[in-house]
VODOVO-605242 format. One record per atom (N, C-alpha, C): residue in three letters; z, x, y. Coordinates in steps of 0.1 Angstrom, whole numbers, plus 5000, padded with zeros to 4 digits. Layout:
alaZXY...
***
This chain:
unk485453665260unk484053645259unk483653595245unk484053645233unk484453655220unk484253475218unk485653445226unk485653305221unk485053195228unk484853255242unk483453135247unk482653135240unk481653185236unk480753175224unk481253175210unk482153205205unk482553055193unk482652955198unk483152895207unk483052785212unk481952715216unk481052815224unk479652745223unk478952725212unk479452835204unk478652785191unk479152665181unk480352575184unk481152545175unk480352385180unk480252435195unk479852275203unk478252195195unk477252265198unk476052185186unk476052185175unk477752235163unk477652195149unk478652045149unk479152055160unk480251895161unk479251795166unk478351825175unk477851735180unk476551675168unk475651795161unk475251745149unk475751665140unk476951705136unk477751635125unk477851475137unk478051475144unk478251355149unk477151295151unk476151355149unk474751265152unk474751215138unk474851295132unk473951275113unk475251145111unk476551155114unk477551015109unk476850935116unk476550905128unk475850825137unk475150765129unk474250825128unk472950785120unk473550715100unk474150785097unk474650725085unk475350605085unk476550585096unk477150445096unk476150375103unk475350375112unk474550285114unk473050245107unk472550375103unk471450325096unk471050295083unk472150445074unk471650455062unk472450355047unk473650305057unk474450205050unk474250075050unk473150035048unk472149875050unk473049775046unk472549645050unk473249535042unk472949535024unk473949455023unk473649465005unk473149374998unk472049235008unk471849155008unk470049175003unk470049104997unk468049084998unk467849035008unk466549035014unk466048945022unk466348845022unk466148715033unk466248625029unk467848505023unk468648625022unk469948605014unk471048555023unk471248605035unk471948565046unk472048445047unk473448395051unk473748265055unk474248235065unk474348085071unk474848075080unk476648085078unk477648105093unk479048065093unk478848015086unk480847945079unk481047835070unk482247805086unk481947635083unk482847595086unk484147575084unk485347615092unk486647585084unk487347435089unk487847365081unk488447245087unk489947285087unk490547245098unk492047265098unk492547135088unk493047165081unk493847005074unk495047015073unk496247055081unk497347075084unk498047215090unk499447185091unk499947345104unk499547515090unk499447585096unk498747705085unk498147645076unk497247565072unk496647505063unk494747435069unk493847555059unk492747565062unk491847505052unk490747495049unk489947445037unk488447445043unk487047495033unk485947495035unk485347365027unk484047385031unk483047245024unk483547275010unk483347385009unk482847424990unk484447464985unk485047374990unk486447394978unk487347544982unk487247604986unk488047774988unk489447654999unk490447765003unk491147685011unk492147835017unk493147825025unk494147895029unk495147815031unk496647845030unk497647795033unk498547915031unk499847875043unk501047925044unk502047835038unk502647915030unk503847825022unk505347845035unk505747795026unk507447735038unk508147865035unk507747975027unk508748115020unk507948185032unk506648185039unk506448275046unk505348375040unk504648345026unk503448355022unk502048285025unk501248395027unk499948295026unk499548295010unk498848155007unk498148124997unk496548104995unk496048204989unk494448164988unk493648144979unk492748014979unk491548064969unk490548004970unk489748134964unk488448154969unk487548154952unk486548114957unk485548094944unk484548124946unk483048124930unk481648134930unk481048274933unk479748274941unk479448424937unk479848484952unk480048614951unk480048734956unk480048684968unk478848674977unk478948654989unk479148544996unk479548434986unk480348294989unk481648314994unk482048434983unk483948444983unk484248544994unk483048605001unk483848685008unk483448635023unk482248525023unk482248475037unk483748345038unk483848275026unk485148185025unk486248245029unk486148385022unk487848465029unk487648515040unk486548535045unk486548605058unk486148455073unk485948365065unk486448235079unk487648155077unk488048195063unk489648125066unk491048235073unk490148365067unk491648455072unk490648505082unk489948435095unk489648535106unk490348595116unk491848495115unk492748525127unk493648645120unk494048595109unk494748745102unk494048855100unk493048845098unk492048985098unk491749075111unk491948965120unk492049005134unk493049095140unk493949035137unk495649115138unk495649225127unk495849195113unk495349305106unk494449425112unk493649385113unk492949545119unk493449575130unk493949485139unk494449565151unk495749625147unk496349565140unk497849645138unk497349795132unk496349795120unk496049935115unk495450045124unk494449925139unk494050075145unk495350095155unk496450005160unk497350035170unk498050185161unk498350105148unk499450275143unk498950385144unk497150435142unk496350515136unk496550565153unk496550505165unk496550545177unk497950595180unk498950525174unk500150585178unk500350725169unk499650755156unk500450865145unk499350985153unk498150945160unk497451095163unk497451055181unk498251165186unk498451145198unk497151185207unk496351265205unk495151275212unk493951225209unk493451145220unk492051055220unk491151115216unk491051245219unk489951325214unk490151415205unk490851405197unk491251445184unk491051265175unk491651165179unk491051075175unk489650995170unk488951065181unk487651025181unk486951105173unk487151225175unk486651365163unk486851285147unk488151215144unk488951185132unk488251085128unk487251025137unk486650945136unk485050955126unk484851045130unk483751115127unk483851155111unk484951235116unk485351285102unk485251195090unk485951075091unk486550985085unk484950945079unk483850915089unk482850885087unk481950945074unk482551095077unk481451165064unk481951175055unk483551155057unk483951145036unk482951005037unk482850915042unk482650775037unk481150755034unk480550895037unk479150835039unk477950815025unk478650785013unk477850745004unk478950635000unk479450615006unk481050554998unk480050404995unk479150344998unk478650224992unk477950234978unk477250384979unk476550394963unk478050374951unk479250404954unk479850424948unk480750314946unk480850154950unk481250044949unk479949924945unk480849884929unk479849804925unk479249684935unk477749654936unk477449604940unk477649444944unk478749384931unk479449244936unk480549264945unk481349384943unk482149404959unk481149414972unk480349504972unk479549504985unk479149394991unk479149304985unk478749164990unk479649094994unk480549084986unk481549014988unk482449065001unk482449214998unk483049285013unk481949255026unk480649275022unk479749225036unk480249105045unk480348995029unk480548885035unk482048835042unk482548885043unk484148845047unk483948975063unk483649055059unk483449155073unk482249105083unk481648995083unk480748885092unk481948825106unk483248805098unk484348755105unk485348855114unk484948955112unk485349095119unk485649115133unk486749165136unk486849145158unk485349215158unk484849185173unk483949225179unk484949355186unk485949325192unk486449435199unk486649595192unk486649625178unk486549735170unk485149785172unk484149725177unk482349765169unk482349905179unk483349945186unk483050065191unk483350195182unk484350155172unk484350225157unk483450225152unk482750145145unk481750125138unk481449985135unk480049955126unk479949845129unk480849795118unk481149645118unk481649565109unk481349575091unk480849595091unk480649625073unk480849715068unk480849835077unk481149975075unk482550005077unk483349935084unk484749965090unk484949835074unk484749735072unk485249655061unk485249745049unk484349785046unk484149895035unk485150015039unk485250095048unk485650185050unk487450165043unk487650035051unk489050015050unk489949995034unk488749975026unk489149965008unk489450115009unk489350255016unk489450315007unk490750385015unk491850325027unk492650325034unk493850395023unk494050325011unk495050365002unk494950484999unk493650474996unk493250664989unk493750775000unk493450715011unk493850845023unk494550805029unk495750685025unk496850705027unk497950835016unk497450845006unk498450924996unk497551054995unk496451055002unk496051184997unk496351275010unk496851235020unk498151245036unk499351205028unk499751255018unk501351195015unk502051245026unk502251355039unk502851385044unk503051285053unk502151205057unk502251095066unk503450995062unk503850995050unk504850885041unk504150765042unk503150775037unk502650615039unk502850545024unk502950625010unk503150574999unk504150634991unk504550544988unk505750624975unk506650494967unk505550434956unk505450354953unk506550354937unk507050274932unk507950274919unk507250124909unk507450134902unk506750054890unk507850054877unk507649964870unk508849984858unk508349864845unk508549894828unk507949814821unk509549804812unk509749684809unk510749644797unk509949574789unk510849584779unk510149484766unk511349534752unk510949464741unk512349494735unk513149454736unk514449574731unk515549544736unk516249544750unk515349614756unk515249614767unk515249484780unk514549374774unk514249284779unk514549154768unk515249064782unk516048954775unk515748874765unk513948824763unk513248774756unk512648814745unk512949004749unk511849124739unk510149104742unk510449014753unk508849044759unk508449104768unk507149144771unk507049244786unk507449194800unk508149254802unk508449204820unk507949384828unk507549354838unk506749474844unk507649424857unk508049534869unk508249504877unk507349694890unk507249604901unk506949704909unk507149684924unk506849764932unk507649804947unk506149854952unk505549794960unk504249864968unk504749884980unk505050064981unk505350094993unk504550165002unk503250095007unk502450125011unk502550085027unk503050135034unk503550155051unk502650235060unk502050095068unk501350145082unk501850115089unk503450105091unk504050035104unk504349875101unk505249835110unk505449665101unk504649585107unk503649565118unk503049505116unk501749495112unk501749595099unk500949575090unk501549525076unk502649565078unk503549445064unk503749315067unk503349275077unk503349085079unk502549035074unk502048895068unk501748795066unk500848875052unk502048925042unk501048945029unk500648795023unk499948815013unk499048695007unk498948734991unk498948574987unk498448574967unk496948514968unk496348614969unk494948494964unk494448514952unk494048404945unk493348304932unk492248334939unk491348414930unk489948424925unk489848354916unk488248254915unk487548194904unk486448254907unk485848354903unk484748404903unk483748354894unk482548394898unk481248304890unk481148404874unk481948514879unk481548644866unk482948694861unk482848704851unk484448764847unk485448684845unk486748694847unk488048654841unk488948574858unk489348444858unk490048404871unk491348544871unk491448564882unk492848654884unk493448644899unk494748644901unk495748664912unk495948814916unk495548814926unk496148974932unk497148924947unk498049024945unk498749044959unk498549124968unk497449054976unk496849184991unk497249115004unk496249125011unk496249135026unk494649095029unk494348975045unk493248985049unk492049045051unk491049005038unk489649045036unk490049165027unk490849205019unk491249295011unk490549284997unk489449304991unk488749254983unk489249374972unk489849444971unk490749574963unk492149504955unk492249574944unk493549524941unk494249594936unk495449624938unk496749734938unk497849654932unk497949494933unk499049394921unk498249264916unk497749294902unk497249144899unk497549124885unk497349014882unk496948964870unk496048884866unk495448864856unk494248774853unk494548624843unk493748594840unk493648434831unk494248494814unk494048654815unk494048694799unk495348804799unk496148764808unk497348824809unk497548984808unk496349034816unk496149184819unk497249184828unk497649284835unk498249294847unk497549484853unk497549494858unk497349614873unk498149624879unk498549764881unk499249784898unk498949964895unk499249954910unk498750114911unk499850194922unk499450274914unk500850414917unk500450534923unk500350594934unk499950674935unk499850834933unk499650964926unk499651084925unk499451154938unk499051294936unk499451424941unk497951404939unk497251434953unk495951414954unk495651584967unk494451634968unk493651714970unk493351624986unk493451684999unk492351575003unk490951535001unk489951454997unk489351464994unk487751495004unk486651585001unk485751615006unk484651515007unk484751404999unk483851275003unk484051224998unk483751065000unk484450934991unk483650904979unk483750874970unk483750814955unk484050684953unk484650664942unk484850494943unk486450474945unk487050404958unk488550344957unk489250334947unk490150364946unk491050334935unk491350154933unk491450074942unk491449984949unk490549894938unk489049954937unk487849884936unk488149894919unk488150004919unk488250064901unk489449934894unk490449884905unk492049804901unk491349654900unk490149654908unk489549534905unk488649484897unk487649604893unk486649584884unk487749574867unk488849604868unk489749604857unk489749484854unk490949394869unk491149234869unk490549214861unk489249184867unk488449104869unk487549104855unk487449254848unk486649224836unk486949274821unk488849314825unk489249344809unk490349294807unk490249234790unk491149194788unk492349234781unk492149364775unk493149464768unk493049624772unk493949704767unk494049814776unk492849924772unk492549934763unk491549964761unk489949914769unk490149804770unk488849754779unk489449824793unk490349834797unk490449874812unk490550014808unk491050054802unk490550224798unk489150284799unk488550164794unk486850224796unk486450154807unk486550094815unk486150034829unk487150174838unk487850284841unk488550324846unk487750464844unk487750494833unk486950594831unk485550624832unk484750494837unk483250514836unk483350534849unk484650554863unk484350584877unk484650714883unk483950754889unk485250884896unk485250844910unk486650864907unk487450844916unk487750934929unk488150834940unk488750934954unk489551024955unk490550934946unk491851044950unk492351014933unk493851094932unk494451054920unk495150984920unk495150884908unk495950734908unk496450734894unk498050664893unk497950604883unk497850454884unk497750424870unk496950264867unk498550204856unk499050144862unk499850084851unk499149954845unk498549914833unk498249804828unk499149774816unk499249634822unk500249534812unk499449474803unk499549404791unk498349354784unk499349254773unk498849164780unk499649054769unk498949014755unk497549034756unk497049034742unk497449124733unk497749284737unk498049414727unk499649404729unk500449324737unk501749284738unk502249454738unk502049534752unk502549654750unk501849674767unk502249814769unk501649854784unk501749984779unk500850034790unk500150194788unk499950204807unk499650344805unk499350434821unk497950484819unk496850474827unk495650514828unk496150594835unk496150754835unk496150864846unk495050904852unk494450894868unk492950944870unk493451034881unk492351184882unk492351244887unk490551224892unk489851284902unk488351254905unk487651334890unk488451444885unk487951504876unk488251424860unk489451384855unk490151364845unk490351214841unk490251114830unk490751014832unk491251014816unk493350974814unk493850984802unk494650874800unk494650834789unk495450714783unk496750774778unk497650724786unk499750764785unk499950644784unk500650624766unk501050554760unk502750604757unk503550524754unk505350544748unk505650464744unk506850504732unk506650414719unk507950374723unk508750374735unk509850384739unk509550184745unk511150134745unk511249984749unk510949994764unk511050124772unk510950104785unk509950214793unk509250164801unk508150264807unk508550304823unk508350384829unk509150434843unk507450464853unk507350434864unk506050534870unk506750534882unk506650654887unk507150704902unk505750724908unk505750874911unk504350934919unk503751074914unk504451094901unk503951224892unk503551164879unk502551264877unk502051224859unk502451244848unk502751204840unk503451254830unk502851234810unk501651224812unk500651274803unk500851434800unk500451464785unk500251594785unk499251634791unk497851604793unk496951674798unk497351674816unk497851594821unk498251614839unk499651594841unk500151684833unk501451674837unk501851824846unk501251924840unk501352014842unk500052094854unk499451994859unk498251994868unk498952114882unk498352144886unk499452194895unk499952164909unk498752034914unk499151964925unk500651864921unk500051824907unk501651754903unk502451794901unk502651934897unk503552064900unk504152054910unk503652074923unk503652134934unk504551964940unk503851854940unk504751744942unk506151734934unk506351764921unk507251744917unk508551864925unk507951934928unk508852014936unk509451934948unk509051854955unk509051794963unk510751724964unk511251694951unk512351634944unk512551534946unk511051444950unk511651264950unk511051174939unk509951194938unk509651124924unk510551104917unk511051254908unk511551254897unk512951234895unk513851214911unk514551164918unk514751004915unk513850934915unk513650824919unk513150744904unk512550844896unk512250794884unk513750784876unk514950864878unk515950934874unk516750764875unk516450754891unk517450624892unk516850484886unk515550444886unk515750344877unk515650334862unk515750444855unk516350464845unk517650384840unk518650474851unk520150444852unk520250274856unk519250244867unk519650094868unk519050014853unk517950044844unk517449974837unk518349984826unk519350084821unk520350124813unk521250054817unk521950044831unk522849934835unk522549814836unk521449744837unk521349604836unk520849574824unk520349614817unk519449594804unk520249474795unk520249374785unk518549354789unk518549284801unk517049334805unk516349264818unk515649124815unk516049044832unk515848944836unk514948934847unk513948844848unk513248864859unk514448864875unk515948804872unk516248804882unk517448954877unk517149014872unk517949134869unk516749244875unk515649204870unk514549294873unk514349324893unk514649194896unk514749174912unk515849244918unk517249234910unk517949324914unk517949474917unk517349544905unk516849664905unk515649694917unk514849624916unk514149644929unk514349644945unk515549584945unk516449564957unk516949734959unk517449804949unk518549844954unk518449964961unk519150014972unk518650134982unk519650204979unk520550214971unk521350384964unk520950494956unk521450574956unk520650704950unk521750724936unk520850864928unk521550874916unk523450854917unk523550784903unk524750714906unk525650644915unk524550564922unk524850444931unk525350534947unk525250654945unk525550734961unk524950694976unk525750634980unk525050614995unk524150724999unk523250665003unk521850775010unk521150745017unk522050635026unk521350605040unk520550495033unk519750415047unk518850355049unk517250365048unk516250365041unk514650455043unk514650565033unk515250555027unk514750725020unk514550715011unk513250755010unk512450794998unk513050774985unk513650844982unk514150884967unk514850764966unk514950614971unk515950464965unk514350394962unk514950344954unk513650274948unk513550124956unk514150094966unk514249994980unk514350094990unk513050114994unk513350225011unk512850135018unk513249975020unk512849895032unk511549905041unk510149945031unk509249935041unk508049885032unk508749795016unk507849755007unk506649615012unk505249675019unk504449575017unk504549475011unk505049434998unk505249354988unk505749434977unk506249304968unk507149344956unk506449254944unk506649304930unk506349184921unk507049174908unk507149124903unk507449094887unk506548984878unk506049104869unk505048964860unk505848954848unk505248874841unk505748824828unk504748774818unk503748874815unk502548864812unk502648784799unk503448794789unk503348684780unk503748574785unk504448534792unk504548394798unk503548354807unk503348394817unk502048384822unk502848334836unk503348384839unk504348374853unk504448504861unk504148474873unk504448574882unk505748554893unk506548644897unk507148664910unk506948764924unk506448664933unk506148724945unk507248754954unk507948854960unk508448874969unk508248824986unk509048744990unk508748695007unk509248765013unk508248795028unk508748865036unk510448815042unk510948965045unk510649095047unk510849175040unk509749265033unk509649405023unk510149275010unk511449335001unk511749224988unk512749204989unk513249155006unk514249085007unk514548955006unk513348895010unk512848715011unk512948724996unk512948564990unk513148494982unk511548554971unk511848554954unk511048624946unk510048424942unk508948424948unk508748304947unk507848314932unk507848204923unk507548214911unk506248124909unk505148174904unk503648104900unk503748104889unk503447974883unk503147954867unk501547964863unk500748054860unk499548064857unk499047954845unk500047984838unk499347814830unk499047724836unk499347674845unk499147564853unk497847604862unk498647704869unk497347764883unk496047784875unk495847844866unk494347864858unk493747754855unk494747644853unk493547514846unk492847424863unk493647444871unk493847404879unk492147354888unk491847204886unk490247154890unk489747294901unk488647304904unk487647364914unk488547264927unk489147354938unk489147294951unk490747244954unk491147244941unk492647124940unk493547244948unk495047174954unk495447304958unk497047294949unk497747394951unk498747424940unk499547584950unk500347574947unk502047674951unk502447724939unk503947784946unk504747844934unk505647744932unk505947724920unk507147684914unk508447734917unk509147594924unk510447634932unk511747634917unk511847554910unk512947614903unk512547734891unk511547794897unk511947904888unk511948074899unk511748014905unk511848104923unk513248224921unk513548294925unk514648394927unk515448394942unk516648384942unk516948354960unk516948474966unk516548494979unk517048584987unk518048674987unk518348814991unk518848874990unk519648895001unk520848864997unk522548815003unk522348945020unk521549075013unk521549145023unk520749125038unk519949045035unk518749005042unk519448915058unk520748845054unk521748775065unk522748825069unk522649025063unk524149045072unk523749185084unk525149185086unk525149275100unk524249375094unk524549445084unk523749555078unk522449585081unk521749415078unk520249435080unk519849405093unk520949345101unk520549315117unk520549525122unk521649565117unk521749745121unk520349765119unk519849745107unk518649865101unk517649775109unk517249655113unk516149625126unk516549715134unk517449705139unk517649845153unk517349975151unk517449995137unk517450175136unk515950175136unk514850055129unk513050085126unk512650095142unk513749985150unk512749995165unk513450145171unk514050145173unk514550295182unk514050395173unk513650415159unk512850515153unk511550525158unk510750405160unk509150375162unk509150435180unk510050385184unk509750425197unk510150595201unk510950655193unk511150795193unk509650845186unk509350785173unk507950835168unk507050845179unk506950725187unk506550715197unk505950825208unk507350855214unk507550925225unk507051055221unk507151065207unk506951225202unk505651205198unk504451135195unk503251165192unk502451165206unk502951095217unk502151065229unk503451035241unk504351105239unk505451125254unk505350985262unk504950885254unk505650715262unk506350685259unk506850605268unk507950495267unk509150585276unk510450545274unk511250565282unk511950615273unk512950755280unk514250855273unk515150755269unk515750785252unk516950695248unk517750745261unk519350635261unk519850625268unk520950675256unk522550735261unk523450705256unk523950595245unk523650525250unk524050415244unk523750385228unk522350425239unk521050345222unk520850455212unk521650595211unk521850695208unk522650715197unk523750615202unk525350605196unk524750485189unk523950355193unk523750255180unk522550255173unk521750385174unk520650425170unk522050525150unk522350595159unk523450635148unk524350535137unk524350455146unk525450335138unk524950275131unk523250225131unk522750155127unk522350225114unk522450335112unk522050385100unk523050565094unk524450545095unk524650685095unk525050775082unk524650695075unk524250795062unk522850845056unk521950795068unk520350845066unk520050985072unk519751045064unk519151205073unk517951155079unk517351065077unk515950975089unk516851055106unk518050945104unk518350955115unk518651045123unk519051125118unk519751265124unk518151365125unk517151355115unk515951445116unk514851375127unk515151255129unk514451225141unk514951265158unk516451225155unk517551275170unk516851405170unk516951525162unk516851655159unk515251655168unk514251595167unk513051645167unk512951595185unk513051435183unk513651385200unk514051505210unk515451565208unk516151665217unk515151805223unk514751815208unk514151915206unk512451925215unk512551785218unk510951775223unk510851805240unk512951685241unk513351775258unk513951825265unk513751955251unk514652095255unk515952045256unk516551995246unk517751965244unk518452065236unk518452145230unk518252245221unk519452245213unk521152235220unk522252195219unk522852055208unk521552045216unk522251825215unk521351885196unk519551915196unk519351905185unk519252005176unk519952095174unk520652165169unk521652075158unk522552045164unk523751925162unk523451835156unk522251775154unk521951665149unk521251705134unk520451845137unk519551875127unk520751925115unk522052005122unk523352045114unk523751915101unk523751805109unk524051705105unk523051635091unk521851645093unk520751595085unk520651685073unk520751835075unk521151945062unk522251885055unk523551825057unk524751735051unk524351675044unk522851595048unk523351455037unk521551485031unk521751385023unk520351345011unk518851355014unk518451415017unk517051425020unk516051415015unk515351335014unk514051305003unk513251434998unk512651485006unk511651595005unk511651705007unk511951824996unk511651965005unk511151985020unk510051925016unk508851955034unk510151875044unk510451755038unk511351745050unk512651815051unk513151835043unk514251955046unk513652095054unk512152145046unk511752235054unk511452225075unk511352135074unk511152105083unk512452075093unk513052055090unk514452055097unk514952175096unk514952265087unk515152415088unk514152525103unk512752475103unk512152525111unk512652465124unk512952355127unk513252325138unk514752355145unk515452385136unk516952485138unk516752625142unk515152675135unk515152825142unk514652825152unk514052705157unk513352715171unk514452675185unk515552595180unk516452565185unk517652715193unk517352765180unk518452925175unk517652985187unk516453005190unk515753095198unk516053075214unk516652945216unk516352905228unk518252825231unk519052895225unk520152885226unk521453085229
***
């Protein structure tokens, strides 16, 4: 009786909360437009195969590496209706691939639809807290939006919503959606004694959200021209550089979930681009925000010819500088003031970070000096401290095969290297920004092929044909175990589910959870035995494979 009435009483505080988001995503989040301001579509002309162009000079193209190329110019709500009618087909796929995984990782509809809600009221000032030339620019690109999503919310709300995707990707680190590596040479460290920055964005919603990344060239009407490495209608930036040889990229911390949104870390990576030219200027653009979640901020700075770490916490923002030739960022802080934090505490226990910081140390010590194509190597490599096989995916290799994108700048030269799909196995394609910056209003321009990096030898052999088979028999076990579809492995696919990857505890802690889900108890027992053997990224995941042995134990 007790709990029918909690229950009745639980039912008009959900359904309030669900009126008041109602009313917030649809009413209280207006356009960011004056009156009057609205424009019509832009027309896109096709002017070759993947190759788009507007009246006013912006354009799209797919290069022959399997990159898209963009740029977009002038004010605010030019650049974001231009990106949002050139990339409307990718933005289309894009969002569907983000809501298909979001449907596959929460197996009930109606826990979904609740998550929905939820999701709604961290977000519900989230506009006061993005400068107003993003809001426009996001308005305008979210005009191009599927219609088939508006049962989420409307279009400008789900566009906005989605900048702050990264923040509650890592602030769910359990979900493994980030666990990103970054690295600075200079000195003797580096071949020239100039800064070479390299980094790995491992930011994973499933792979078909790692398809068809993109470099788009901003010429904004305000600020500094800059290249970032995102994704369709992604007006945030997590890898860029500017005309004044800043560079960005972002790392993520040991974050709190948070109880309402603030400003993206994303937004904060762009108002940087976009309007400082030394680390200090992006120090005080970083710190005038609070932030969602906790981030670090690696900036490069070719004018102060040195790089530093902005550490932000929603509470804290600190400048971590080293007088050292080489700089390391995993996913802990290592400032005096947040080093000792106790969420980064509590992560560092975890033992992959500092794992993972440990190994490119050892690789930057072994290849040193670094090369942009030495730098590429180190970002390839998927072995653990002192080169130990450790499987396929795991965490703690600074290549766990699920890198959105990869990069290497070269901020005194003024050269970038993009990684082609797949993850940073495809070819490291090279942009000369000297060139690209001068480059007329409208003209179009690539990367430079002989300074390009080739493919990685691993990319053509049986190895990586195995690890395609281990991601799809994993996805579909994820699968079966968030929402009981699809069909029972077979024998077969069991034994080359194993082969394809058998020095990964992935493998064996997935078999383990599989068995375990039908009453196999025997079978995953056996498998879970196996996964304790070898290298396992994360306490929680070891813990977790220990709880699922005692549950096995019970019923054997």
């Amino acid at each position: 009786m007790k709990k029918r009435i909690k229950i009745l009483l639980i039912i008009p505080v959900l359904l309030l909360l669900a009126a008041v988001v109602t009313y917030v995503l649809n009413v209280r989040m207006s356009s960011p437009l004056a009156e009057g301001q609205e424009k019509d579509y832009i027309r896109v002309q096709e002017i070759g195969e993947n190759h788009f162009g507007t009246s006013d000079g912006s354009w799209l193209r797919k290069n022959d590496k399997g990159v898209w190329e963009l740029y977009v110019h002038g004010e605010p709500y030019a650049r974001g209706l231009a990106f949002g009618a050139l990339a409307q087909r990718l933005l289309a796929e894009k969002e569907s691939s983000f809501i298909s995984e979001i449907e596959n990782r929460v197996p009930s509809s109606s826990y979904l639809n609740f998550l929905k809600y939820v999701v709604g009221w961290f977000h519900r000032d989230l506009d006061e807290y993005v400068p107003d030339e993003y809001l426009k620019e996001i308005y305008g690109s979210s005009q191009y939006m599927a219609d088939s999503f508006d049962y989420i919310s409307p279009k400008y709300h789900r566009g906005l919503s989605y900048h702050a995707a990264h923040d509650i990707g890592h602030a769910l680190q359990n979900m493994n959606l980030v666990g990103c590596t970054s690295f600075v040479v200079k000195g003797d460290k580096s071949e020239n004694g100039k800064l070479l920055i390299g980094r790995n964005f491992d930011f994973y919603f499933g792979e078909e959200f790692a398809k068809d990344r993109m470099v788009a060239f901003y010429n904004p009407d305000q600020g500094y021209q800059f290249m970032s490495v995102t994704w369709a209608c992604f007006s945030g930036v997590v890898s860029g550089i500017n005309e004044k040889g800043l560079t960005v990229t972002l790392n993520s911390a040991k974050s709190a979930i948070p109880s309402k949104g603030k400003t993206p870390v994303s937004i904060i990576a762009r108002q940087i681009l976009q309007y400082a030219s030394t680390i200090d200027e992006a120090y005080a653009i970083a710190k005038s925000y609070d932030s969602f979640v906790a981030e670090t901020f690696l900036i490069g700075s070719k004018k102060d010819r040195r790089a530093a770490l902005i550490e932000k916490t929603p509470e804290v923002t600190v400048l971590y500088e080293e007088d050292d030739s080489e700089m390391i960022v995993t996913n802990h802080f290592q400032s005096d003031e947040l080093k000792n934090d106790p969420l980064n505490q509590d992560y560092l226990q975890e033992g992959v970070s500092d794992y993972r910081y440990e190994r490119v140390h050892q690789l930057i010590d072994s290849l040193e000096p670094l090369t942009p194509t030495r730098a590429v190597h180190l970002l390839r490599d998927k072995k653990g401290l002192d080169g130990e096989d450790i499987g396929l995916a795991n965490e703690k290799a600074v290549n766990q095969l699920i890198a959105h994108h990869s990069v290497i700048f070269s901020p005194e030269e003024m050269i970038v290297w993009v990684s082609a799909p797949p993850y940073q196995l495809g070819e490291y394609v090279a942009y000369d920004l000297n060139e690209i910056f001068k480059t007329s209003e409208g003209d179009f321009f690539t990367y430079t092929d002989s300074l390009s990096i080739a493919a990685d030898p691993f990319l053509d052999s049986q190895g990586y044909r195995r690890y395609t088979s281990f991601v799809n028999i994993k996805d579909r076990i994820q699968k079966y175990l968030a929402k009981g579809e699809g069909t029972k492995l077979q024998e077969k696919e069991i034994d080359g589910f194993i082969k394809s990857n058998p020095k990964g505890f992935l493998t064996y802690y997935y078999l383990g959870d599989y068995f375990k889900s039908i009453g196999s108890w025997q079978e995953a027992e056996k498998y879970y035995n196996i996964a304790l053997d070898l290298e396992i990224a994360k306490q929680s995941e070891r813990k977790h494979i220990e709880e699922g042995l005692k549950e096995c134990m019970q019923h054997l």
